[in-house]
C-alpha positions as CSV (number, residue, x, y, z in Angstrom):
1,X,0.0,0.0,0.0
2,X,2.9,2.2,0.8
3,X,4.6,2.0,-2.6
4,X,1.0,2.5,-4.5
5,X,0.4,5.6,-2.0
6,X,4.1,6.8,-3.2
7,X,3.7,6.2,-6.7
8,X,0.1,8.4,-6.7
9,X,1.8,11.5,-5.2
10,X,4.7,11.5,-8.0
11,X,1.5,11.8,-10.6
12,X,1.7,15.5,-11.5
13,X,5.6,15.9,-12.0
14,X,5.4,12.7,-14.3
15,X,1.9,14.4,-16.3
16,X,3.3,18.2,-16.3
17,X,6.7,15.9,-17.9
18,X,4.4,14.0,-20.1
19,X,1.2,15.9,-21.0
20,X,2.5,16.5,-25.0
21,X,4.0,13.1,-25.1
22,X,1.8,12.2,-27.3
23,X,-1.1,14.6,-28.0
24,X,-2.2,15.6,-31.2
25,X,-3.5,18.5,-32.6
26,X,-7.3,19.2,-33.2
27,X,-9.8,21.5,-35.3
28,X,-13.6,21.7,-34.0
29,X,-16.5,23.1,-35.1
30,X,-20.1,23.6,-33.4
31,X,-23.1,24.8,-34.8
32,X,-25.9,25.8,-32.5
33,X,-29.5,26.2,-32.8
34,X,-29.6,29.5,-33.1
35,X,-26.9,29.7,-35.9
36,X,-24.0,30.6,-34.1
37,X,-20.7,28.9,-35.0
38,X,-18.0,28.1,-33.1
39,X,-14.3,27.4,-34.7
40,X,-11.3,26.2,-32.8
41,X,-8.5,23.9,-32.3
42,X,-7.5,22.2,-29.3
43,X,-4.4,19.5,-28.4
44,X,-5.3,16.1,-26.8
45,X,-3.2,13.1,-25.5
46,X,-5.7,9.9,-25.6
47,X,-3.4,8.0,-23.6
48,X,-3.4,10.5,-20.6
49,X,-6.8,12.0,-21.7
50,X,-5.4,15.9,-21.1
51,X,-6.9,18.5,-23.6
52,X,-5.2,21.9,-23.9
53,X,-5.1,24.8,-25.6
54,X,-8.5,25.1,-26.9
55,X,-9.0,28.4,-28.4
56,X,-10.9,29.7,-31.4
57,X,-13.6,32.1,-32.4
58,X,-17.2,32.5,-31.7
59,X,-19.6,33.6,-34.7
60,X,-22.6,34.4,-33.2
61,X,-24.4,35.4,-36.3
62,X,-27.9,36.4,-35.5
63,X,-27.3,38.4,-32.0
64,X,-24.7,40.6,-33.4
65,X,-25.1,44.3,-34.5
66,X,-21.9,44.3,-36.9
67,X,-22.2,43.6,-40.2
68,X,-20.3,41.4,-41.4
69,X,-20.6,40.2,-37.6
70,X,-17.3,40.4,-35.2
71,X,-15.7,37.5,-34.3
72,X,-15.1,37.3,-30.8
73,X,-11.7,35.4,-29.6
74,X,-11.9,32.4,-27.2
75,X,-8.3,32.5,-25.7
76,X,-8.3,30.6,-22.5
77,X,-9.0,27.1,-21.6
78,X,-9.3,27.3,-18.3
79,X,-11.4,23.8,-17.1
80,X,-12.3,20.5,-18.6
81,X,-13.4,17.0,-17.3
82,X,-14.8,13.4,-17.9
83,X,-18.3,13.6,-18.9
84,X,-18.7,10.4,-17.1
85,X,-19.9,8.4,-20.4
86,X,-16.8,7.5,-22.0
87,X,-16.2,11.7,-23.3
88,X,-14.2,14.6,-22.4
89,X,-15.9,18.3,-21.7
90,X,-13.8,21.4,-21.4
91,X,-14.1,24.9,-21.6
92,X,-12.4,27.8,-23.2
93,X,-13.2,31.6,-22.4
94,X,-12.7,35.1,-23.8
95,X,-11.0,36.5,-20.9
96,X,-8.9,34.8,-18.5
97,X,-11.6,34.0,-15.4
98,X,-14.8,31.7,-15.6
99,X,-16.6,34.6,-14.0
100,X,-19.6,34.8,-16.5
101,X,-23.4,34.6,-15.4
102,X,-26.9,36.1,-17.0
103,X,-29.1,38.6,-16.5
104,X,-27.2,41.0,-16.2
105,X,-24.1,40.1,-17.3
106,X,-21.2,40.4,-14.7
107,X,-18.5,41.3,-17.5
108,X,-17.7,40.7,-21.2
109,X,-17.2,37.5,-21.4
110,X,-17.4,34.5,-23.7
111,X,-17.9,31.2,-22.8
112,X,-17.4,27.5,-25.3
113,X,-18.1,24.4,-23.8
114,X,-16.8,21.1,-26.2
115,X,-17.4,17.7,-25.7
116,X,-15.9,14.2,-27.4
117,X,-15.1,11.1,-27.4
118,X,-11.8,10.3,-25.1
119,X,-10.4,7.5,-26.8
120,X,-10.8,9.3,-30.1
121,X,-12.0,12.8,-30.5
122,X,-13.0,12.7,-34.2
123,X,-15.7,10.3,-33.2
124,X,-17.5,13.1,-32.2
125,X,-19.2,14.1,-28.7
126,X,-20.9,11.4,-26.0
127,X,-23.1,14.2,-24.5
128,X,-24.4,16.4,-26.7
129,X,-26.1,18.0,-23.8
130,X,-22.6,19.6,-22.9
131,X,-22.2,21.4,-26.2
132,X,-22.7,25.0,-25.1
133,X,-21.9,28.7,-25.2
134,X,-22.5,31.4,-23.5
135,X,-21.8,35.1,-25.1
136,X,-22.2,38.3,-22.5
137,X,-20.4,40.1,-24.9
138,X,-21.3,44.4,-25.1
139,X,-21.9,44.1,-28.4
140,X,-24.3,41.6,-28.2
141,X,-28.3,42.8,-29.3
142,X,-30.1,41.9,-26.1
143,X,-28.6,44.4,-23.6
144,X,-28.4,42.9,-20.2
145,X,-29.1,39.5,-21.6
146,X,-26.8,37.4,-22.6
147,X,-27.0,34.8,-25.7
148,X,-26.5,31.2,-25.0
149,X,-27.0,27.9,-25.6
150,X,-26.8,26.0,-22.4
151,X,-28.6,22.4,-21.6
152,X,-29.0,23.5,-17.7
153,X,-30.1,26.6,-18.1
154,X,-33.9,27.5,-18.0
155,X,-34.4,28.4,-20.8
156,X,-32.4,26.4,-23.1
157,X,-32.2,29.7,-25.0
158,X,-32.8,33.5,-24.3
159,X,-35.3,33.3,-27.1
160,X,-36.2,31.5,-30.5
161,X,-34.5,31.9,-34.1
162,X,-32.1,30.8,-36.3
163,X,-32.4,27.2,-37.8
164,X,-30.4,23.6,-38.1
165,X,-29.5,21.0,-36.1
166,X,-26.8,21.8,-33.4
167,X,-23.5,19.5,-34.4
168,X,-20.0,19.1,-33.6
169,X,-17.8,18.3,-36.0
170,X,-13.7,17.1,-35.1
171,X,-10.7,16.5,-37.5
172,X,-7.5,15.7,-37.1
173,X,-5.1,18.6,-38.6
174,X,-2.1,18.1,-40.6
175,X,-2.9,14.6,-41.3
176,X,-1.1,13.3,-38.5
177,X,-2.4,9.6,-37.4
178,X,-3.4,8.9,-33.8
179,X,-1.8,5.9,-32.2
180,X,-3.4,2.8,-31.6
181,X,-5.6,3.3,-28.5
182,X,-4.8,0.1,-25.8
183,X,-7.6,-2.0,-25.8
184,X,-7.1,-2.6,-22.0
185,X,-7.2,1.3,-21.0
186,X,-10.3,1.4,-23.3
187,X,-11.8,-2.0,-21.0
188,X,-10.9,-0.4,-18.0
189,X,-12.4,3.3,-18.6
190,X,-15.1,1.4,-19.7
191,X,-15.3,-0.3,-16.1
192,X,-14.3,3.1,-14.2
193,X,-17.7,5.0,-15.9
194,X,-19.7,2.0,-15.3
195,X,-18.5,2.6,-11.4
196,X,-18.9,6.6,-11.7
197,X,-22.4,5.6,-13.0
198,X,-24.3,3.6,-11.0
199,X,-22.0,4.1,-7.7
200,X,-21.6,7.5,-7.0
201,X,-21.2,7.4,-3.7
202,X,-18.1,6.1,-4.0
203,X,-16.8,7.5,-7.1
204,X,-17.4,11.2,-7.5
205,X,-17.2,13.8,-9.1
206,X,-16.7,11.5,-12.4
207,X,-12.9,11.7,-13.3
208,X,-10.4,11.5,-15.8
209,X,-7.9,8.3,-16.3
210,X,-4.4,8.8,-15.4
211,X,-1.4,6.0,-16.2
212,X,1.6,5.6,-13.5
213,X,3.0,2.0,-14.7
214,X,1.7,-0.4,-14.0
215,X,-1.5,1.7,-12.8
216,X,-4.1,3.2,-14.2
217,X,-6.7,4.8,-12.6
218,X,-8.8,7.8,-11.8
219,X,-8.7,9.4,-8.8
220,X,-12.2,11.2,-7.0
221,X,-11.5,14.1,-5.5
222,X,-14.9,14.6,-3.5
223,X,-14.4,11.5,-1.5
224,X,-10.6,11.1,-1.7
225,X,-10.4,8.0,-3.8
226,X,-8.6,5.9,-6.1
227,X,-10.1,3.1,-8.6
228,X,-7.3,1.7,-10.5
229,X,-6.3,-1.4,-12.7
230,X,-2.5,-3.0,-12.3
231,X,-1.5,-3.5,-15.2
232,X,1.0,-6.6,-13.9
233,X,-1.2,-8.5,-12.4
234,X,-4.3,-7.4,-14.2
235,X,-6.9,-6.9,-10.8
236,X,-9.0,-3.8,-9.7
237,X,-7.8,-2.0,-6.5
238,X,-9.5,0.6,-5.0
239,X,-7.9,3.2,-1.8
240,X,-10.3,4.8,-0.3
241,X,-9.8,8.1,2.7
242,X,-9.3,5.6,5.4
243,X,-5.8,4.8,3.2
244,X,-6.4,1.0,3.0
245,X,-5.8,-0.4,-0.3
246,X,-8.4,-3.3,-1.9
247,X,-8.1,-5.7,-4.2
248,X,-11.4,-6.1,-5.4
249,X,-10.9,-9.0,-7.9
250,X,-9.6,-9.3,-11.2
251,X,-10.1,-6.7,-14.5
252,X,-11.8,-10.2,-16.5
253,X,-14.3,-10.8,-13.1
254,X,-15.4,-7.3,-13.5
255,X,-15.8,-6.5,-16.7
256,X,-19.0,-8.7,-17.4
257,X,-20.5,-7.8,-14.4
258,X,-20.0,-4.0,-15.8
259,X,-21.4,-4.9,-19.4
260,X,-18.0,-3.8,-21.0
């Protein structure tokens, strides 16, 4: 238990060394609803499941006074997560805070939320419900209201127009070729949603994976856990806040019991 306890805390030196190992770079598009457009790029390492740099612009056709309309800059990536159904969500800004609200608007900002698959982004999004924007922009047309698209929000939108189907749309740029993803990290983060799923209690918020040979795991910050394959031995261990480490059986018990 000590060694797995000593190999978890030496996680973000080896990521922050690692993180563009093996990413690749990214071009996205979303259309919304109500005709607005976003257009960005992004990097992302499948096999440590870390998006950065997502930036672009937001085209927010319809609500805009300018003719042609202004493009307003999404610069900052400032948060992202696991989706807990297989995807990755993150979210890019105009200005450097997350600060951003409705009615009335606290500041200027701009808001793009993206979603996709993890094991490969160009498979498009596993939540369309986390597609999103959010655009408190001054030079938007409803004053004190800001224009958005956002699942959770009551209303969905500030008011009806515009036509289509909202879609997301990822390629890879400069035909570069992803590597091969490990069928055995795909099993497992199959296993870990199943467990984010339909035992919560346990493991929560949902996570991302993380690799520290021979684990690889997620790790749940709201109840100080760890659910983790070993890679050598091929069994499920979890460490939970009392610091006692459990093997719960082995990857090939679990995985029909999970359905993956």
């Amino acid at each position: 238990m000590k060694k797995f306890k000593l190999l978890l805390a030496s996680v973000p030196l080896l990521l922050i060394n690692n993180v563009y190992a093996n990413a690749l770079h990214y071009k996205v598009e979303v259309v919304y609803f109500d005709d607005t457009v976003f257009t960005g790029e992004f990097d992302y390492d499948a096999t440590t499941q870390k998006i950065t740099n997502l930036h672009g612009q937001l085209d927010d056709t319809l609500m805009q006074v300018e003719n042609p309309p202004e493009l307003l800059d999404i610069n900052y990536q400032l948060n992202s997560y696991s989706d807990g159904k297989g995807g990755i969500t993150a979210y890019a800004y105009a200005m450097n805070t997350t600060e951003i609200t409705t009615d009335p608007p606290i500041n200027n900002n701009v808001m793009v939320a993206i979603n996709f698959n993890a094991s490969n982004p160009t498979l498009g999004p596993t939540d369309l419900n986390e597609l999103a924007y959010m655009d408190c922009s001054y030079i938007g047309l409803m004053g004190n209201t800001c224009m958005y698209h956002l699942a959770y929000h009551d209303p969905v939108f500030p008011m009806d127009g515009g036509h289509g189907i909202l879609s997301e749309t990822i390629t890879l740029a400069d035909n570069q070729v992803p590597s091969p993803v490990d069928s055995s990290a795909t099993s497992s983060d199959c296993l870990f949603n199943w467990a984010e799923q339909n035992y919560s209690v346990l493991f929560a918020p949902a996570a991302m994976s993380q690799t520290l040979a021979p684990y690889y795991y997620r790790y749940y910050s709201e109840k100080n856990a760890y659910l983790g394959v070993n890679t050598a031995d091929n069994h499920v261990y979890y460490l939970g806040a009392d610091n006692t480490l459990l093997d719960v059986g082995s990857l090939s018990e679990w995985l029909p019991r999970s359905g993956c």
